[in-house]
TORPA-4810 file (N, C-alpha, C, O; in nm, 3 decimals):
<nodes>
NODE_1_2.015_0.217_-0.279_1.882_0.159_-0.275_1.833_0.131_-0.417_1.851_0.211_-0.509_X
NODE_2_1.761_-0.004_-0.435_1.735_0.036_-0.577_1.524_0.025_-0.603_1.429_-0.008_-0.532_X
NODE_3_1.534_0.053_-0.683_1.418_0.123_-0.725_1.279_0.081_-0.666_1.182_0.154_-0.645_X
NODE_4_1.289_-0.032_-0.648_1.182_-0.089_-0.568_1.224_-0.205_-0.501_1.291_-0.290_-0.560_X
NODE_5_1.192_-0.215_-0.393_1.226_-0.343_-0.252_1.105_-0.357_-0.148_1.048_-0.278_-0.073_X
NODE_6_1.091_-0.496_-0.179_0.987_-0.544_-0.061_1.059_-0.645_0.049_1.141_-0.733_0.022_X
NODE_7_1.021_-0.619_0.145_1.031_-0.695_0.262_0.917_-0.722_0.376_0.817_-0.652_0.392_X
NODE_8_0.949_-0.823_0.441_0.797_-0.832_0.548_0.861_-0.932_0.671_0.933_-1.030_0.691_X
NODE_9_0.783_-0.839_0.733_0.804_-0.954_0.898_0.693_-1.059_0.889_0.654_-1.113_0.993_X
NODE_10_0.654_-1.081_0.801_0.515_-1.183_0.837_0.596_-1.274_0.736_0.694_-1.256_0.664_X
NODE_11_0.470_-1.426_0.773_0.524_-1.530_0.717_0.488_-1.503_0.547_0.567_-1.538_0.460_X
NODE_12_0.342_-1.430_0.513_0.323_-1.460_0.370_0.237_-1.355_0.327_0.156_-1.304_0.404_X
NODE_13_0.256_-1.312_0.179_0.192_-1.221_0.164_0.173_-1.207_-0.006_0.282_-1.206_-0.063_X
NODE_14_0.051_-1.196_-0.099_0.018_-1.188_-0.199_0.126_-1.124_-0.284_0.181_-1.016_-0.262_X
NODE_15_0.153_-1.225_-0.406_0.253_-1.242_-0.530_0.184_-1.161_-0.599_0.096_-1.223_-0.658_X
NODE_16_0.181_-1.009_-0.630_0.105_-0.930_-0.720_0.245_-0.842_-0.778_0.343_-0.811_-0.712_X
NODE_17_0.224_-0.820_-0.891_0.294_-0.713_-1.019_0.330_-0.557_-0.921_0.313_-0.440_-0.956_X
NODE_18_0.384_-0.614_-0.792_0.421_-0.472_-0.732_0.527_-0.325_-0.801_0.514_-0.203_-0.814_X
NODE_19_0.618_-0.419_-0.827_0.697_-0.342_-0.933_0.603_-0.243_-1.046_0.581_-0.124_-1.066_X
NODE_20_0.574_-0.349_-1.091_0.468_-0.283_-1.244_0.340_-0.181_-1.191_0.306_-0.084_-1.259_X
NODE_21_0.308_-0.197_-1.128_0.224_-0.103_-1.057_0.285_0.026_-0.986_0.235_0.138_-0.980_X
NODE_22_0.400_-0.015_-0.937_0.453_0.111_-0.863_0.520_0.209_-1.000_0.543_0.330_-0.993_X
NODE_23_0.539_0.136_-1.101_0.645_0.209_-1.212_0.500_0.282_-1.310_0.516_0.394_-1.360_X
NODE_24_0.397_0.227_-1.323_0.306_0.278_-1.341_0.209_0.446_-1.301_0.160_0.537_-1.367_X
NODE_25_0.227_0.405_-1.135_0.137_0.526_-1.097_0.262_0.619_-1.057_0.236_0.734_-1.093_X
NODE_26_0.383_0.609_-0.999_0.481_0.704_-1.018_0.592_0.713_-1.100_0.610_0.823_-1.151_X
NODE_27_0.661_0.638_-1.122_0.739_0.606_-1.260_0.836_0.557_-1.186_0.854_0.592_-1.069_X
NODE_28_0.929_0.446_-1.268_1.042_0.418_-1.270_1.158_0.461_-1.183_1.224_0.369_-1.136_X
NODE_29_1.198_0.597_-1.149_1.252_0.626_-1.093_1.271_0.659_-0.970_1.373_0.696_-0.914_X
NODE_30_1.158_0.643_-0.928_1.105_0.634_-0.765_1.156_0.507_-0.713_1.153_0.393_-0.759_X
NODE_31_1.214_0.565_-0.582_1.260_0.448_-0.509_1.147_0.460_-0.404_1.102_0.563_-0.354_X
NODE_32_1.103_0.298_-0.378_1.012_0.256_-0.303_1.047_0.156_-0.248_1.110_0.069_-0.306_X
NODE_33_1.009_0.149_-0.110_1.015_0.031_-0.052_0.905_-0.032_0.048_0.875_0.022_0.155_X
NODE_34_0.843_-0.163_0.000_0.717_-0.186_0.057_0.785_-0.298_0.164_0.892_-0.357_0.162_X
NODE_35_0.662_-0.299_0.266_0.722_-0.363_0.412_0.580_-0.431_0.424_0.471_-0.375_0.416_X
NODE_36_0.602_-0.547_0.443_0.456_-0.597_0.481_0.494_-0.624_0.664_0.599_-0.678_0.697_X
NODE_37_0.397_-0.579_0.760_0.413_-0.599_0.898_0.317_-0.672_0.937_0.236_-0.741_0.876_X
NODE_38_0.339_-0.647_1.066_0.239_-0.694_1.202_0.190_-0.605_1.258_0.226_-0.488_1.248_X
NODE_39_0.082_-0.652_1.337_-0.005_-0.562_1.385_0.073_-0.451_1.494_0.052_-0.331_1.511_X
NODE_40_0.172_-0.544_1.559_0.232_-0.476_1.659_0.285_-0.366_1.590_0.251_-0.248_1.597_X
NODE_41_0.366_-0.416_1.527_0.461_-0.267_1.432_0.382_-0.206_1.338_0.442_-0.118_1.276_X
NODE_42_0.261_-0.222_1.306_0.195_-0.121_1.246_0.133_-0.072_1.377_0.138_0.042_1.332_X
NODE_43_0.091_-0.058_1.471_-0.029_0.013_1.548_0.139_0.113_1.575_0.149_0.232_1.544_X
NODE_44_0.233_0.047_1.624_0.358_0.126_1.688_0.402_0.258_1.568_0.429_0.369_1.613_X
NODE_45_0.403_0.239_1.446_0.409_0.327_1.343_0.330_0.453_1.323_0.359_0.572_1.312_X
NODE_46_0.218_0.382_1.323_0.075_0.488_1.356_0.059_0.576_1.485_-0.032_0.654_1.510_X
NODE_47_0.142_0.553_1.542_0.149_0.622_1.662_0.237_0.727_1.731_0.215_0.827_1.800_X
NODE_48_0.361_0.656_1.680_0.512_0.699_1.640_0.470_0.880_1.543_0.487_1.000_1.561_X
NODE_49_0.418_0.799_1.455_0.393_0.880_1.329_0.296_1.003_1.282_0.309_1.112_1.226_X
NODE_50_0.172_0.909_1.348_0.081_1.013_1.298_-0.032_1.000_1.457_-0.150_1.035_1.456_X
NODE_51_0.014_0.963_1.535_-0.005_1.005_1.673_-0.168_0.910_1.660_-0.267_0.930_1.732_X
NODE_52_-0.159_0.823_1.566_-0.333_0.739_1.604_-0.357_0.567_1.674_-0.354_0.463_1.609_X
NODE_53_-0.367_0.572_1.736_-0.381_0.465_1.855_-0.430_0.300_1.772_-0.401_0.191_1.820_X
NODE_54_-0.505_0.318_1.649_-0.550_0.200_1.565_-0.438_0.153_1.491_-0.330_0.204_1.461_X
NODE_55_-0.517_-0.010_1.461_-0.359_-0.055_1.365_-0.420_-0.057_1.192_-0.514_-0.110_1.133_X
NODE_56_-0.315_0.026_1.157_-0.397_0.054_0.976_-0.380_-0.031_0.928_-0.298_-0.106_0.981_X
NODE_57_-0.431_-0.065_0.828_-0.407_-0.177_0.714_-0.299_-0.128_0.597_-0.233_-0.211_0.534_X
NODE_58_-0.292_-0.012_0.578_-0.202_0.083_0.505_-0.135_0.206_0.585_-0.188_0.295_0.652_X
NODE_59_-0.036_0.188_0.563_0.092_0.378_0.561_0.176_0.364_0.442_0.223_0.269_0.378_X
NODE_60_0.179_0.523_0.433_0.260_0.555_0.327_0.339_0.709_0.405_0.294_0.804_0.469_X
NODE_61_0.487_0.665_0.352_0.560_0.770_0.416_0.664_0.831_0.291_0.765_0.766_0.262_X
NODE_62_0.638_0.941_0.230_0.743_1.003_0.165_0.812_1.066_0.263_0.779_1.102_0.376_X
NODE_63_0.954_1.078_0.176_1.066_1.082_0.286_1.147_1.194_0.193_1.218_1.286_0.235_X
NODE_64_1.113_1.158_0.034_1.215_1.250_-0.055_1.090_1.268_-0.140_0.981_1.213_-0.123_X
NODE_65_1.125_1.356_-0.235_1.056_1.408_-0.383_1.003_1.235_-0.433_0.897_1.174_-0.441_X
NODE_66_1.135_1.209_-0.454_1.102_1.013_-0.508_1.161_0.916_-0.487_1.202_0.817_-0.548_X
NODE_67_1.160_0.984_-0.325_1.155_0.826_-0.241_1.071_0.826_-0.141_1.042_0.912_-0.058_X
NODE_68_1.023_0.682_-0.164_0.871_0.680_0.029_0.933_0.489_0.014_1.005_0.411_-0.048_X
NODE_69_0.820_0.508_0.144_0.796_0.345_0.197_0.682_0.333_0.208_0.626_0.442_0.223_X
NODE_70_0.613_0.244_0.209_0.465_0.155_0.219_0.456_0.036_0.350_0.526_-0.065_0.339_X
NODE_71_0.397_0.047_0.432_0.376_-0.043_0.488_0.224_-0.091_0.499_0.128_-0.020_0.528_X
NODE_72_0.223_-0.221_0.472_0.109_-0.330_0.501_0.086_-0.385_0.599_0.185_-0.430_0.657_X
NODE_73_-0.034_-0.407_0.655_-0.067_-0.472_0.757_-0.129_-0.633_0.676_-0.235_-0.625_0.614_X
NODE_74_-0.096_-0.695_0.679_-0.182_-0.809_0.626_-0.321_-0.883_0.647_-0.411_-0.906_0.567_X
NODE_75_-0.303_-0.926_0.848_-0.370_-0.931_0.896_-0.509_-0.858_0.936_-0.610_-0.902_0.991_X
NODE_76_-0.469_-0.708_0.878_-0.587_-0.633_0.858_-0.651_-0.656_0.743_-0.774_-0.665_0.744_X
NODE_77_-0.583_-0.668_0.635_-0.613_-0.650_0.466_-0.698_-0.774_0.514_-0.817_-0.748_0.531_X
NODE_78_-0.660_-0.897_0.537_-0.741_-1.073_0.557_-0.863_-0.991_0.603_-0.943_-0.971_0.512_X
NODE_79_-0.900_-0.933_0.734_-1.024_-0.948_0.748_-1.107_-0.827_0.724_-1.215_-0.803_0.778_X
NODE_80_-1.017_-0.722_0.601_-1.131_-0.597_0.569_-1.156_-0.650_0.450_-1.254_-0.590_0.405_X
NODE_81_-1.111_-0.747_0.359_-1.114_-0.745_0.244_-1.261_-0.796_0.157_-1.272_-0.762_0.039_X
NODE_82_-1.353_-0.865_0.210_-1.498_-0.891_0.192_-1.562_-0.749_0.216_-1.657_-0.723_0.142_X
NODE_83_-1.527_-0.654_0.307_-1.617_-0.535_0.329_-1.584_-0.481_0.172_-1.648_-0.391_0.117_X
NODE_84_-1.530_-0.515_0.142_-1.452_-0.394_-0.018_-1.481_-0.522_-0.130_-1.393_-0.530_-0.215_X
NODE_85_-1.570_-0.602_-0.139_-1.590_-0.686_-0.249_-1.469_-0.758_-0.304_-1.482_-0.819_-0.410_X
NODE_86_-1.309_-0.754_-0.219_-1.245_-0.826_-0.308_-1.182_-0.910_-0.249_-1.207_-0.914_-0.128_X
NODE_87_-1.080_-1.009_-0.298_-1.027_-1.137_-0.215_-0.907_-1.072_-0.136_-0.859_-0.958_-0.141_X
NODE_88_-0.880_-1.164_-0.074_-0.710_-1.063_0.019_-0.662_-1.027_-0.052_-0.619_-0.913_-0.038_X
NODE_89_-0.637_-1.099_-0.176_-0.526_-1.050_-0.275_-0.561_-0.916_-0.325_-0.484_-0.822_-0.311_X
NODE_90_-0.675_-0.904_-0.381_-0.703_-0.824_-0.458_-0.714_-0.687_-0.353_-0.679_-0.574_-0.387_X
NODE_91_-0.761_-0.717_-0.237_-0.755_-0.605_-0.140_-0.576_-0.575_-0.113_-0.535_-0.460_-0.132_X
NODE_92_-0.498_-0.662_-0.079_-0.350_-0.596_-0.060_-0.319_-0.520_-0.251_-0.235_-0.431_-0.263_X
NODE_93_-0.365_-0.549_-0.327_-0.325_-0.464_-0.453_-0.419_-0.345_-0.410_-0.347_-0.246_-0.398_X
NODE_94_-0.554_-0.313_-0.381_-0.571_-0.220_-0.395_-0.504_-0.101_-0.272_-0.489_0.021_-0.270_X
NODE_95_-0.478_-0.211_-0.179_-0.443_-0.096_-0.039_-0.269_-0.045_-0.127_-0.249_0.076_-0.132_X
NODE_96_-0.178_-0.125_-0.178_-0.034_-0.108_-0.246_-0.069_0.020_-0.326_-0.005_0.125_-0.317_X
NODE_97_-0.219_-0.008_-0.435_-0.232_0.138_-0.505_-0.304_0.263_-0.386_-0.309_0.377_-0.433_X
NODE_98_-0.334_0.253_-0.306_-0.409_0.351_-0.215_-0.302_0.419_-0.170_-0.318_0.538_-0.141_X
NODE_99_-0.181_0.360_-0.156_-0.073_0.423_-0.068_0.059_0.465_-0.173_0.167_0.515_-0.139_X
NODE_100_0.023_0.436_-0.280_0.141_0.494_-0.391_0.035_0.635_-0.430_0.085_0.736_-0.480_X
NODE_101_-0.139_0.625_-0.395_-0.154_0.700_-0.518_-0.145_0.848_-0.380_-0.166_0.960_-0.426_X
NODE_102_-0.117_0.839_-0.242_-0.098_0.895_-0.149_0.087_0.984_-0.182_0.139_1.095_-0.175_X
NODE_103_0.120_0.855_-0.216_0.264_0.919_-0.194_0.316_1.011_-0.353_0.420_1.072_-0.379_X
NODE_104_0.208_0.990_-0.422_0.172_1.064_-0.537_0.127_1.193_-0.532_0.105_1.257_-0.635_X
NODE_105_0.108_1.247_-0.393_0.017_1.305_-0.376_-0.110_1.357_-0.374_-0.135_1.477_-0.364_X
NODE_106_-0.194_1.266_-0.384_-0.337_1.227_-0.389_-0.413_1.251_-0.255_-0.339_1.254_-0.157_X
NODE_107_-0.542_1.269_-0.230_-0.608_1.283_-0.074_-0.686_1.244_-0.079_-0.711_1.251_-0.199_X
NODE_108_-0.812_1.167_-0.005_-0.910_1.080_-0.018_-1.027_1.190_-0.086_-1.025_1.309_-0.055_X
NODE_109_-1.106_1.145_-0.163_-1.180_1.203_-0.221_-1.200_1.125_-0.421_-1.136_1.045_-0.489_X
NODE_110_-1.309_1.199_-0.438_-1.354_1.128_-0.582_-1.238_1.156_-0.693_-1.280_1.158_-0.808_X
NODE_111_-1.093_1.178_-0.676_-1.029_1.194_-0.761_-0.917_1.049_-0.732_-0.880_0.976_-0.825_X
NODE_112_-0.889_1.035_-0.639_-0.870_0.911_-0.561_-0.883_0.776_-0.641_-0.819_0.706_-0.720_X
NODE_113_-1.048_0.782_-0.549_-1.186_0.684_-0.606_-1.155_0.629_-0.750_-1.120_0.514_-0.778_X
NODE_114_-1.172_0.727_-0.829_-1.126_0.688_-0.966_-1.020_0.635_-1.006_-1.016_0.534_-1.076_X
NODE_115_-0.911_0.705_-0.959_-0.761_0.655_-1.012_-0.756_0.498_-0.944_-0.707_0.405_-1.008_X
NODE_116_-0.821_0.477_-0.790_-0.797_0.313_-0.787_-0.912_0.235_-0.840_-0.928_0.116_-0.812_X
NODE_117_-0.963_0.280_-0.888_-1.091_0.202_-0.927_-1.003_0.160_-1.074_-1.005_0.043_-1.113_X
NODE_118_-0.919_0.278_-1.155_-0.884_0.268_-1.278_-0.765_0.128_-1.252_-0.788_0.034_-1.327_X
NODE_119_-0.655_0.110_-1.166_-0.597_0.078_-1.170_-0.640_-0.069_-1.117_-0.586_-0.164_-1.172_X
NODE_120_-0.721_-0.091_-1.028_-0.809_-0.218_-1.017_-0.857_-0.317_-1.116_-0.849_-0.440_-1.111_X
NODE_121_-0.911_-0.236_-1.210_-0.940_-0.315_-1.329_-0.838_-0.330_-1.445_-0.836_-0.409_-1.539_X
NODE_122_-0.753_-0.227_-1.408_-0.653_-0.237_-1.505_-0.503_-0.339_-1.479_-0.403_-0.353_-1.551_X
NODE_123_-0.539_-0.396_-1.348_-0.439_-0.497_-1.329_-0.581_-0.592_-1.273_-0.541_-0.675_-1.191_X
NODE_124_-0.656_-0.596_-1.283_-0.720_-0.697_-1.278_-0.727_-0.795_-1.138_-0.719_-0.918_-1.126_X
NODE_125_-0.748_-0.668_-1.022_-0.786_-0.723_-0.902_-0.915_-0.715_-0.840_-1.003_-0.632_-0.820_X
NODE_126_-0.885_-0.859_-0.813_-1.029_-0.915_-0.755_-1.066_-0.956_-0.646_-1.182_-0.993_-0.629_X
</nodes>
């Protein structure tokens, strides 16, 4: 496997510095692999997984010390992304950092908050 790999069942999905971001908040040597889906296979994941009946816009699954996967919902990110002030794009970068800073071991709360707020402006999503 190598260090970072994206793939997606959908037709299209925001050209953002995924690499550089992932080598950023965990380093380099983490193997990651991001999946952009569908609603179907995300609600089926969430359910599979963590036993919840909704379809997320984000999962994050560590599997090793430093290796996980990421999956995206897109179709969710399109229509949450005005509730969160930013464009799709800028919402699929921040959901990509929400779910690395998870597989980082991070938990929702003001320590979180900060680290994507830091990394938002620091790649400059909008």
């Amino acid at each position: 496997m190598k260090a970072f790999d994206v793939s997606a069942t959908v037709a299209e999905y925001p050209k953002l510095p995924y690499e550089k971001i992932k080598n950023d908040i965990l380093g380099s040597s983490y193997n990651l692999s991001l999946v952009f889906i569908g609603k179907t296979r995300a609600q089926s994941l969430n359910k599979t997984y963590r036993k919840k009946s909704y379809v997320p816009n984000v999962l994050s699954f560590p599997i090793e010390k430093s290796v996980g996967e990421i999956f995206i919902t897109p179709e969710v990110a399109q229509r949450e992304a005005k509730k969160h002030d930013l464009s799709y794009s800028g919402y699929i970068g921040f959901l990509f950092i929400h779910g690395l800073l998870h597989l980082k071991g991070l938990a929702h709360g003001d320590t979180m908050e900060k680290a994507e707020k830091r990394f938002i402006s620091k790649y400059r999503l909008k």
